[in-house]
N, CA, C and O atoms as a Tinker XYZ file with bonds, in Angstrom:
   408  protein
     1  N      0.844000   -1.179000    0.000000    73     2
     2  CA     0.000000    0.000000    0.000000    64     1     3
     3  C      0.886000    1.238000    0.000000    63     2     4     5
     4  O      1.943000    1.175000    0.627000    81     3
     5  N      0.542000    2.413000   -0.674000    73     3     6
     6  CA     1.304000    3.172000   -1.057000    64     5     7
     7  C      0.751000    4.724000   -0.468000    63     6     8     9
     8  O     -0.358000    5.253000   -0.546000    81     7
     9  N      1.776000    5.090000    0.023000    73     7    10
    10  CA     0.807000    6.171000    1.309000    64     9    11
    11  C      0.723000    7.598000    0.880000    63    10    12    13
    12  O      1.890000    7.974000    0.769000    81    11
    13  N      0.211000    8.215000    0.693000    73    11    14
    14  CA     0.103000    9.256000   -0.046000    64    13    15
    15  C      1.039000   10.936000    1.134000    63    14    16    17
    16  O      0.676000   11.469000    2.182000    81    15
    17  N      2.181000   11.174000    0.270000    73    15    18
    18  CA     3.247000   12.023000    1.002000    64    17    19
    19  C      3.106000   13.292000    1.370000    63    18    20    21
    20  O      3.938000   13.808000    2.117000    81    19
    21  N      1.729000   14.169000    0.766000    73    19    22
    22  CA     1.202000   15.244000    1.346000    64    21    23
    23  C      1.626000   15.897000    2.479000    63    22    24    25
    24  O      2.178000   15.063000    3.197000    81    23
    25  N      1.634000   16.833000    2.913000    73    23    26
    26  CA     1.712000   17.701000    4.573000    64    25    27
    27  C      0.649000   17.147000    5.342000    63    26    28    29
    28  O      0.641000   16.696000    6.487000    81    27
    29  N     -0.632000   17.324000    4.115000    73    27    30
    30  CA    -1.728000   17.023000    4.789000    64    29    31
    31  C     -2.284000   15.968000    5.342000    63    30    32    33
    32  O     -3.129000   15.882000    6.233000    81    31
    33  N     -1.395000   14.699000    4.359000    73    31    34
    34  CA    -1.613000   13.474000    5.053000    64    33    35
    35  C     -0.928000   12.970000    6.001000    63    34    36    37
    36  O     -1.048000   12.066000    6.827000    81    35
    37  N      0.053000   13.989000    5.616000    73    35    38
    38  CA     0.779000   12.928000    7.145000    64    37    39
    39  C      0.456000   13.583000    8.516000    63    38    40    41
    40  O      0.429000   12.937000    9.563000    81    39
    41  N      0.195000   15.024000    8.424000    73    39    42
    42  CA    -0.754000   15.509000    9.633000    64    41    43
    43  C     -1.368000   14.549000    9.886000    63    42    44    45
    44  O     -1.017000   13.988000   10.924000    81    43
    45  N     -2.616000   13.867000    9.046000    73    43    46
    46  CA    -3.662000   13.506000    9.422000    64    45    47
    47  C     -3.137000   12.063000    9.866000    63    46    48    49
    48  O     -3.756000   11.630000   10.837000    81    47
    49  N     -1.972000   11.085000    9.295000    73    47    50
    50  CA    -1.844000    9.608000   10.072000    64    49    51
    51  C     -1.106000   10.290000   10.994000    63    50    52    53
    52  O     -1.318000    9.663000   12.033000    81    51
    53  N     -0.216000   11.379000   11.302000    73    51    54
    54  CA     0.152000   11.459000   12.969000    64    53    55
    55  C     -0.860000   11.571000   13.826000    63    54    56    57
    56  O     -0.751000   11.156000   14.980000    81    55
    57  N     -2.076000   12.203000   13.322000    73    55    58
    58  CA    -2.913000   12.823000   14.368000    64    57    59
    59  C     -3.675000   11.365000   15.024000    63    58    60    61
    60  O     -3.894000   11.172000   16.220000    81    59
    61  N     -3.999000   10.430000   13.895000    73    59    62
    62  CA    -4.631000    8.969000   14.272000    64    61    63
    63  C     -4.009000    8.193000   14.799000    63    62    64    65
    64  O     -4.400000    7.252000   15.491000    81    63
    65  N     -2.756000    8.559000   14.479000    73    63    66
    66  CA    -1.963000    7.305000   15.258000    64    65    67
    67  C     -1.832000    7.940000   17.095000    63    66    68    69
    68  O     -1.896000    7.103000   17.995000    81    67
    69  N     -1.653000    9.449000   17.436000    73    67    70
    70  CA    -1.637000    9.882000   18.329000    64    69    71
    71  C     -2.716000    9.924000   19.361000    63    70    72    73
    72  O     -2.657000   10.107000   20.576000    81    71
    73  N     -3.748000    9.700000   18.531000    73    71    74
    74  CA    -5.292000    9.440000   19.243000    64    73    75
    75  C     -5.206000    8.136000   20.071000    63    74    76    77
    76  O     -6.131000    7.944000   20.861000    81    75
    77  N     -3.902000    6.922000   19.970000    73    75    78
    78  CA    -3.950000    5.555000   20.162000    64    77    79
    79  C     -2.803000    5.436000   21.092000    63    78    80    81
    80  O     -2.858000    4.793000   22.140000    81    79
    81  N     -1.320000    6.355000   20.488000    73    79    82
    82  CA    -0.299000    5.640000   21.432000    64    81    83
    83  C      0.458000    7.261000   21.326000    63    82    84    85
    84  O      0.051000    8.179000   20.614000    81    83
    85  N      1.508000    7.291000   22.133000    73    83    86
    86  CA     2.702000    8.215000   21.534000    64    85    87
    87  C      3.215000    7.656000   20.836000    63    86    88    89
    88  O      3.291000    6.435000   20.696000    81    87
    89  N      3.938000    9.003000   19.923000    73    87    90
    90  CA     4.580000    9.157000   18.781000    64    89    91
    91  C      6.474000    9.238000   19.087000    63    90    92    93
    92  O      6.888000   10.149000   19.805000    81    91
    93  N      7.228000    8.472000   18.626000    73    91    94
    94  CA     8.383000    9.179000   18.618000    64    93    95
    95  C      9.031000    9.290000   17.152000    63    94    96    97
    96  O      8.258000    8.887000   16.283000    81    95
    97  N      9.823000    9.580000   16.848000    73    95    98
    98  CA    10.254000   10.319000   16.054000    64    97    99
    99  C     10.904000    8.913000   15.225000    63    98   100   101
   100  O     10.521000    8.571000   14.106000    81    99
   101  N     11.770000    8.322000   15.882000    73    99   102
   102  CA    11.763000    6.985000   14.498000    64   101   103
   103  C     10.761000    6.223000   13.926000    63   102   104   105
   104  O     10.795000    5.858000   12.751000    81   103
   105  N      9.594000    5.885000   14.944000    73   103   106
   106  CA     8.508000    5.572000   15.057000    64   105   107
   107  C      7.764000    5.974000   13.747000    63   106   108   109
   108  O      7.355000    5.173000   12.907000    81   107
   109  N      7.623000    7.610000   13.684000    73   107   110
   110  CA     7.083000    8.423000   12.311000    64   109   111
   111  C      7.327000    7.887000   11.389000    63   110   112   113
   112  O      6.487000    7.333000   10.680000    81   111
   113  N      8.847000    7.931000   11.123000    73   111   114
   114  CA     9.843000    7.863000    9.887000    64   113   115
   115  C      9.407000    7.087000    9.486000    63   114   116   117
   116  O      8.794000    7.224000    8.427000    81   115
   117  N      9.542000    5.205000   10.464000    73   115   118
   118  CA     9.440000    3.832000   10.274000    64   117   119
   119  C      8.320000    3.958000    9.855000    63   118   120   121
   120  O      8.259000    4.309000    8.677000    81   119
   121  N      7.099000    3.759000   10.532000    73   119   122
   122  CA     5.862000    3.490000   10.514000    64   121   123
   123  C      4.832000    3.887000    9.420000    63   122   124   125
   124  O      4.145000    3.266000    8.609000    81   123
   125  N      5.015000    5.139000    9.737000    73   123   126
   126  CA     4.203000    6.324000    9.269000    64   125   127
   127  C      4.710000    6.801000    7.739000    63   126   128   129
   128  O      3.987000    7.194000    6.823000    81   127
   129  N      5.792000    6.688000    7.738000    73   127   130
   130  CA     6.531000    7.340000    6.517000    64   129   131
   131  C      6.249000    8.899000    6.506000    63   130   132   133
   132  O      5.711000    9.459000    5.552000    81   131
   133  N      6.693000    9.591000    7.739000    73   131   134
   134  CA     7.005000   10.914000    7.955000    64   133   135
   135  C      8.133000   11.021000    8.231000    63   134   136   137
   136  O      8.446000   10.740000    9.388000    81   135
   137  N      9.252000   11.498000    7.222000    73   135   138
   138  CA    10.488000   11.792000    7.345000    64   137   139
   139  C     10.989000   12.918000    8.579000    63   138   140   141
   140  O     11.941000   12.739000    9.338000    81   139
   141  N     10.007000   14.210000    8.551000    73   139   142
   142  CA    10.264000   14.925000    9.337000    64   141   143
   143  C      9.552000   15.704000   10.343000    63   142   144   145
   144  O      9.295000   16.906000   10.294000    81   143
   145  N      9.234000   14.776000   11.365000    73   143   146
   146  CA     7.362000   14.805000   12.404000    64   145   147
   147  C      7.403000   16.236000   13.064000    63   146   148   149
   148  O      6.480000   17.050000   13.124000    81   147
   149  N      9.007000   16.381000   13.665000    73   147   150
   150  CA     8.635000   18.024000   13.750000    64   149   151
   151  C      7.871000   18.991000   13.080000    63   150   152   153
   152  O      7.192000   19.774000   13.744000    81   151
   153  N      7.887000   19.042000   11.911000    73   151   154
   154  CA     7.348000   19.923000   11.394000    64   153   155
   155  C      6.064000   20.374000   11.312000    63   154   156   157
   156  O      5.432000   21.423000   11.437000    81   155
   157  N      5.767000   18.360000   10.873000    73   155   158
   158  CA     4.527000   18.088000   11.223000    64   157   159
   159  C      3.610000   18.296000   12.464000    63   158   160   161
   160  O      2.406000   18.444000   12.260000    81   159
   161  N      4.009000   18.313000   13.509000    73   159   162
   162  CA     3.491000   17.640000   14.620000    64   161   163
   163  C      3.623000   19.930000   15.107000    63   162   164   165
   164  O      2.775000   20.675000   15.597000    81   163
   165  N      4.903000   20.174000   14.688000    73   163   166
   166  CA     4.259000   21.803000   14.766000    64   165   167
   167  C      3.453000   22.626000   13.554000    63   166   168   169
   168  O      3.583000   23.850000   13.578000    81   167
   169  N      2.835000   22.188000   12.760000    73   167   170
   170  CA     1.756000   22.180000   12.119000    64   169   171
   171  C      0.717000   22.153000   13.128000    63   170   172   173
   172  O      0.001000   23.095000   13.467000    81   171
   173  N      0.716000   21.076000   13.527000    73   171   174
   174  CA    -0.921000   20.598000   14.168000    64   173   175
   175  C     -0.693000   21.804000   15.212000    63   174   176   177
   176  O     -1.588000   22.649000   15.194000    81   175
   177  N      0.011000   21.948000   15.817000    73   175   178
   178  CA    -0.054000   22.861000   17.078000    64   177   179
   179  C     -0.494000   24.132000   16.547000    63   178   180   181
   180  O     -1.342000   24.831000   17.101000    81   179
   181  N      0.117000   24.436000   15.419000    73   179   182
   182  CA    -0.106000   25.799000   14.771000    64   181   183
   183  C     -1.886000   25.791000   14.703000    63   182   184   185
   184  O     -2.490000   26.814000   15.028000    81   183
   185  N     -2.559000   24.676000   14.300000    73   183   186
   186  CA    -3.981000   24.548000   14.454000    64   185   187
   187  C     -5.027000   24.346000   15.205000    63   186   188   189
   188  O     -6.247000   24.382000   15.045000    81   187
   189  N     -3.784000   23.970000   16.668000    73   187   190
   190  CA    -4.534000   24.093000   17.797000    64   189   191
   191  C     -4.741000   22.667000   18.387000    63   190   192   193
   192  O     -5.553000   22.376000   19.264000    81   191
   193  N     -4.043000   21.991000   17.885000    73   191   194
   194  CA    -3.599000   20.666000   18.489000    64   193   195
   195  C     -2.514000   20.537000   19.863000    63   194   196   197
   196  O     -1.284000   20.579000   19.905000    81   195
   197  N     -3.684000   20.340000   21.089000    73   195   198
   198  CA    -2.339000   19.978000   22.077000    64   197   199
   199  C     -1.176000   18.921000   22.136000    63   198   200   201
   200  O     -1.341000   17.918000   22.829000    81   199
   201  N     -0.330000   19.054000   21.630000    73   199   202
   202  CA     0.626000   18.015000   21.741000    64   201   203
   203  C      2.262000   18.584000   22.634000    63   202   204   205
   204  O      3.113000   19.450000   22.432000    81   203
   205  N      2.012000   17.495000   23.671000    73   203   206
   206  CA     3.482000   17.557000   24.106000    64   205   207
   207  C      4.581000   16.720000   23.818000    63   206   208   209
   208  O      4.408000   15.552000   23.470000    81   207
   209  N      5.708000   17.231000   23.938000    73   207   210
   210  CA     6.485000   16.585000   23.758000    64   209   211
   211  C      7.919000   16.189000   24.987000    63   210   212   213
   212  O      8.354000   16.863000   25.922000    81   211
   213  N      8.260000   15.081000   24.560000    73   211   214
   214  CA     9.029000   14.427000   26.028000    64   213   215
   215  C     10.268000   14.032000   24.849000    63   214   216   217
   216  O     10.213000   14.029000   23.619000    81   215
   217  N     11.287000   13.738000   25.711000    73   215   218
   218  CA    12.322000   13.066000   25.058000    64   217   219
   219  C     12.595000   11.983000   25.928000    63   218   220   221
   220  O     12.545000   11.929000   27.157000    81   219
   221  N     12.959000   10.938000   24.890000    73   219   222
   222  CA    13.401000    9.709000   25.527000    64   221   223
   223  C     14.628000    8.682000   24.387000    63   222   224   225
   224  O     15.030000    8.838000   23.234000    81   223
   225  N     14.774000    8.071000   25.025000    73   223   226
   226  CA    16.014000    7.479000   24.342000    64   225   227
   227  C     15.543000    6.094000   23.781000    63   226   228   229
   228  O     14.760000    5.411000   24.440000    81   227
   229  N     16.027000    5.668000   22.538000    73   227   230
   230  CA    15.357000    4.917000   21.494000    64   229   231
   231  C     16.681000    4.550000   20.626000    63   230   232   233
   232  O     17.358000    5.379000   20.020000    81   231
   233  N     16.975000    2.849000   20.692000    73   231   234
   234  CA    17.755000    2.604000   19.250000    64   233   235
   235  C     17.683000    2.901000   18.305000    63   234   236   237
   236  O     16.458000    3.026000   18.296000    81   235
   237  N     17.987000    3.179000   17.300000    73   235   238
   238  CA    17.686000    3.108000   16.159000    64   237   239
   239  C     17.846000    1.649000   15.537000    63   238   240   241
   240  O     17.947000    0.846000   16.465000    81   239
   241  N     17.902000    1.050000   14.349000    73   239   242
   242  CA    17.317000    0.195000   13.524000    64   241   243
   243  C     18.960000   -0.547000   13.795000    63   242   244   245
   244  O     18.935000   -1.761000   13.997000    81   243
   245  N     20.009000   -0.028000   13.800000    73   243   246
   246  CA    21.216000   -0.386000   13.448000    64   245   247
   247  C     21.839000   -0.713000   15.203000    63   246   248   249
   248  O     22.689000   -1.567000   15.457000    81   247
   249  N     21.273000    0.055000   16.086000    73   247   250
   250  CA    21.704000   -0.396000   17.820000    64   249   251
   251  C     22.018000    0.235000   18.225000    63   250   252   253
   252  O     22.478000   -0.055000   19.330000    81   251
   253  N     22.130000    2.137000   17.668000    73   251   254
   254  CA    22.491000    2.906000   18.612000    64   253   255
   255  C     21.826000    4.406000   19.101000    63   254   256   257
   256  O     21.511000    5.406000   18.455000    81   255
   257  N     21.768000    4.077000   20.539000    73   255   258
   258  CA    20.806000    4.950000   21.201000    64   257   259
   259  C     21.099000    6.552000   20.788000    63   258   260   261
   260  O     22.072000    7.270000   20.557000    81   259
   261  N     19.553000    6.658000   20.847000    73   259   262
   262  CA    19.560000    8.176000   19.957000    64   261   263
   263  C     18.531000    8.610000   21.303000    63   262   264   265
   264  O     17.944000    7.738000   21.944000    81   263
   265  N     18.408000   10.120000   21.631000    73   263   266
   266  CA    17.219000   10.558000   22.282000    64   265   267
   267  C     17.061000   11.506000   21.120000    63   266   268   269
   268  O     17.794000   12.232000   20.448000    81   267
   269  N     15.790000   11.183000   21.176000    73   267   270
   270  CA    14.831000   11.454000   20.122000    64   269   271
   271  C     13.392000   11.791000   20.706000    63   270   272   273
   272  O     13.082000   11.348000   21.812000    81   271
   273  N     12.397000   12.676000   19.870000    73   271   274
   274  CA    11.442000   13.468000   20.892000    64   273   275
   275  C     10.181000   12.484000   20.613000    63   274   276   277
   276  O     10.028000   11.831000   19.580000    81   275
   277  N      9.239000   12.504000   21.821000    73   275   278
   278  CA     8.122000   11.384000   21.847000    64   277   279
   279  C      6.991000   12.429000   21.816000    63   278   280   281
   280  O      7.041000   13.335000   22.648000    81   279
   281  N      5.894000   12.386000   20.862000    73   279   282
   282  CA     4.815000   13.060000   21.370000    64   281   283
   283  C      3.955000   12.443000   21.962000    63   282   284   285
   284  O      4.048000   11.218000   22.030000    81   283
   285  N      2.780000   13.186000   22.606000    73   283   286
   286  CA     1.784000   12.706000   23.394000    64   285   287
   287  C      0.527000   13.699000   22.893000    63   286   288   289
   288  O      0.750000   14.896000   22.712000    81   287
   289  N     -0.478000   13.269000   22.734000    73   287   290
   290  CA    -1.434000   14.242000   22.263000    64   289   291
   291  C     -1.834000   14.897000   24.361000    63   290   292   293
   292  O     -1.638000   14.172000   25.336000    81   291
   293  N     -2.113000   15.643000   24.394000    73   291   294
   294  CA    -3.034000   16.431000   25.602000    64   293   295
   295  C     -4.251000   15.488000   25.847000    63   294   296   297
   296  O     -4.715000   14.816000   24.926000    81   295
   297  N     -4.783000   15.453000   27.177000    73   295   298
   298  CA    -5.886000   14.754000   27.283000    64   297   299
   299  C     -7.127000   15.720000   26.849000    63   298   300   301
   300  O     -7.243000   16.895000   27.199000    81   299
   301  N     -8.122000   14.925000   25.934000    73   299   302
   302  CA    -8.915000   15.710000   25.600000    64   301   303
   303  C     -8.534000   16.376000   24.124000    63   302   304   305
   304  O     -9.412000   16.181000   23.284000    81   303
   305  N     -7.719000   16.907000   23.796000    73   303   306
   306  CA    -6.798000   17.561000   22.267000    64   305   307
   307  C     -7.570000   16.839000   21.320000    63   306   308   309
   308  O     -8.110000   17.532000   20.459000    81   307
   309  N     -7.851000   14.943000   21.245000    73   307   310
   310  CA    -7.996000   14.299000   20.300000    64   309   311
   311  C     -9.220000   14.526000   19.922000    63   310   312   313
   312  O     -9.473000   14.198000   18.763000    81   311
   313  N    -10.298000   15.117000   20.716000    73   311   314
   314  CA   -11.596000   15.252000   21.078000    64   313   315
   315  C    -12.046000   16.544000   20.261000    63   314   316   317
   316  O    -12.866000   16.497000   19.344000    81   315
   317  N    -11.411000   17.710000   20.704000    73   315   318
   318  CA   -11.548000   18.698000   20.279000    64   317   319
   319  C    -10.754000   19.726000   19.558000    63   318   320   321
   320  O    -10.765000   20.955000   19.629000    81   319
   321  N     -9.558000   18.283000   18.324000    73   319   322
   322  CA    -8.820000   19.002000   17.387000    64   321   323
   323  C     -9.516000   19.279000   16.015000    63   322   324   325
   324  O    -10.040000   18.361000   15.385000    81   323
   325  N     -9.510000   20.131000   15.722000    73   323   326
   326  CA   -10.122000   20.943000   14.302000    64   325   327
   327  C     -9.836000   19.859000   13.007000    63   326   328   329
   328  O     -8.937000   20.087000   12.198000    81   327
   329  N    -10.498000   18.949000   12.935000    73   327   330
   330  CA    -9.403000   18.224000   11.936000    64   329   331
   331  C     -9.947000   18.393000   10.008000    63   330   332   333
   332  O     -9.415000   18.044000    8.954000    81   331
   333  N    -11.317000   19.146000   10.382000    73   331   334
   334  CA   -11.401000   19.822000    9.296000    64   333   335
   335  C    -10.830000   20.969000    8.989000    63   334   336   337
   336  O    -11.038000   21.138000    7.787000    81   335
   337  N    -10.186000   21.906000    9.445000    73   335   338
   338  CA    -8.811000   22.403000    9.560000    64   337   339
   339  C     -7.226000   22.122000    9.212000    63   338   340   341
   340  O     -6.354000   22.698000    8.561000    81   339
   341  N     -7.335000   20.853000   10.047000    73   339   342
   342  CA    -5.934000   20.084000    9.711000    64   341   343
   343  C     -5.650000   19.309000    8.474000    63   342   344   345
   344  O     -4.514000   18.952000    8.163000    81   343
   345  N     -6.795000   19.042000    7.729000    73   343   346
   346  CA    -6.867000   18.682000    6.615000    64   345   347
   347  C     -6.881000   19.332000    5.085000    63   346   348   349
   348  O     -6.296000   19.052000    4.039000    81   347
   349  N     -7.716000   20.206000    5.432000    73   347   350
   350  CA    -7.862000   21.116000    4.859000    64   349   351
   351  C     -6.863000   22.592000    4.531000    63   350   352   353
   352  O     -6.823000   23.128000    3.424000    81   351
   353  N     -6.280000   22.964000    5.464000    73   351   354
   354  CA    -5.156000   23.528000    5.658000    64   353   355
   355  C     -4.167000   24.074000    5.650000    63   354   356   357
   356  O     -3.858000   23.153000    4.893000    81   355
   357  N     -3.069000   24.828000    5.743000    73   355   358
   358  CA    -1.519000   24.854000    5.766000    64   357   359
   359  C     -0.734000   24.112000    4.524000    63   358   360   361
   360  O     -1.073000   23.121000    3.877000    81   359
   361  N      0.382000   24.905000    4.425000    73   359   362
   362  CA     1.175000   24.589000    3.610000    64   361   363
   363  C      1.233000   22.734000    3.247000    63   362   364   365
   364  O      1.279000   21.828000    4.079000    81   363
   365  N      1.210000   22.618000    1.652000    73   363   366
   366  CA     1.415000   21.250000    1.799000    64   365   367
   367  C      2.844000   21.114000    0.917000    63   366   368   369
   368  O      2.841000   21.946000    0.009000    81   367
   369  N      3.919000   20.388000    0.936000    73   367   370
   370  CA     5.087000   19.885000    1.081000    64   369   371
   371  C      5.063000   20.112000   -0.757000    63   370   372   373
   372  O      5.954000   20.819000   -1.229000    81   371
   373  N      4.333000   19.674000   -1.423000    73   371   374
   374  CA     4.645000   19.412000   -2.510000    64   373   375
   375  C      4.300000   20.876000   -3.391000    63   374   376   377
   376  O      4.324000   20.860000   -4.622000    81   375
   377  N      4.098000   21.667000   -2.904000    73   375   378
   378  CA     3.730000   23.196000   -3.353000    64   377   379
   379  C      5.002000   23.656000   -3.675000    63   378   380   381
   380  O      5.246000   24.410000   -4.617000    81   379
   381  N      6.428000   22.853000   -2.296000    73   379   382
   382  CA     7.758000   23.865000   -2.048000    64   381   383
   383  C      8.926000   22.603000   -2.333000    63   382   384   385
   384  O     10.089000   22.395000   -1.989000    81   383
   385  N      7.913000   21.919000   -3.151000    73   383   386
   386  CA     9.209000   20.625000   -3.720000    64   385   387
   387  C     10.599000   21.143000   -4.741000    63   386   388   389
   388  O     10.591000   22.114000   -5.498000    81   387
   389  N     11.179000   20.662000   -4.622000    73   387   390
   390  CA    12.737000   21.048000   -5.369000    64   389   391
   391  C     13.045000   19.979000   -6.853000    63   390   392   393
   392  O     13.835000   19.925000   -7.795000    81   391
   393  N     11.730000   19.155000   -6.262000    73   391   394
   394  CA    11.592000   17.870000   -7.233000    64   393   395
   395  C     11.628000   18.764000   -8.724000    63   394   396   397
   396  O     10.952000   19.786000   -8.842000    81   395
   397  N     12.391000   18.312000   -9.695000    73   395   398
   398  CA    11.790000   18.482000  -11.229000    64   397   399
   399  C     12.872000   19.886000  -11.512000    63   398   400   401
   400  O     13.259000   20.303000  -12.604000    81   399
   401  N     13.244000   20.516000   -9.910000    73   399   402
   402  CA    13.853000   21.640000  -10.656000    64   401   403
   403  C     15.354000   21.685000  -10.890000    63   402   404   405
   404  O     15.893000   22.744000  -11.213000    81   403
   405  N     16.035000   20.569000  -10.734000    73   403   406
   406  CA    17.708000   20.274000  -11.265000    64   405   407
   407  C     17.412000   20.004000  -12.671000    63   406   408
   408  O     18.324000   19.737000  -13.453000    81   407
């Protein structure tokens, strides 16, 4: 299955997957196929998404410990995030692609 690379979509699988567990940051990459969740994950905030963030320490794929940032949605945030907003929305990634222009 082939996941569609949008801003907007990957807002929207962080925001579902955050409704379920925390997020950390290899986690994104791996899972999710969000290369870069910061951005993302300050997107959502920009829209009014509570999300905190913690750091914790995490192997990476190869065995070596990285601290790397974990989100947590706010209790309640998942309830009353705008997600017709978050979808709808903010800059999307492929507007400011570099793709096509070498």
């Amino acid at each position: 299955m082939q996941l569609e690379n949008t801003a907007i979509a990957q807002r929207k699988r962080i925001l579902d997957y955050l409704r379920h567990h925390p997020l950390d940051t290899l986690t994104a990459r791996k899972e999710l196929d969000v290369m870069h969740p910061a951005a993302r994950v300050m997107e959502l905030r920009k829209q009014g998404v509570g999300i905190k963030t913690v750091r914790i320490d995490r192997p990476s794929d190869c065995g070596k410990m990285h601290t790397v940032a974990c989100y947590v949605l706010e209790v309640g945030a998942a309830a009353t995030a705008p997600v017709d907003r978050i979808l709808g929305q903010a800059t999307d990634a492929s507007k400011h692609s570099m793709r096509g222009a070498l």
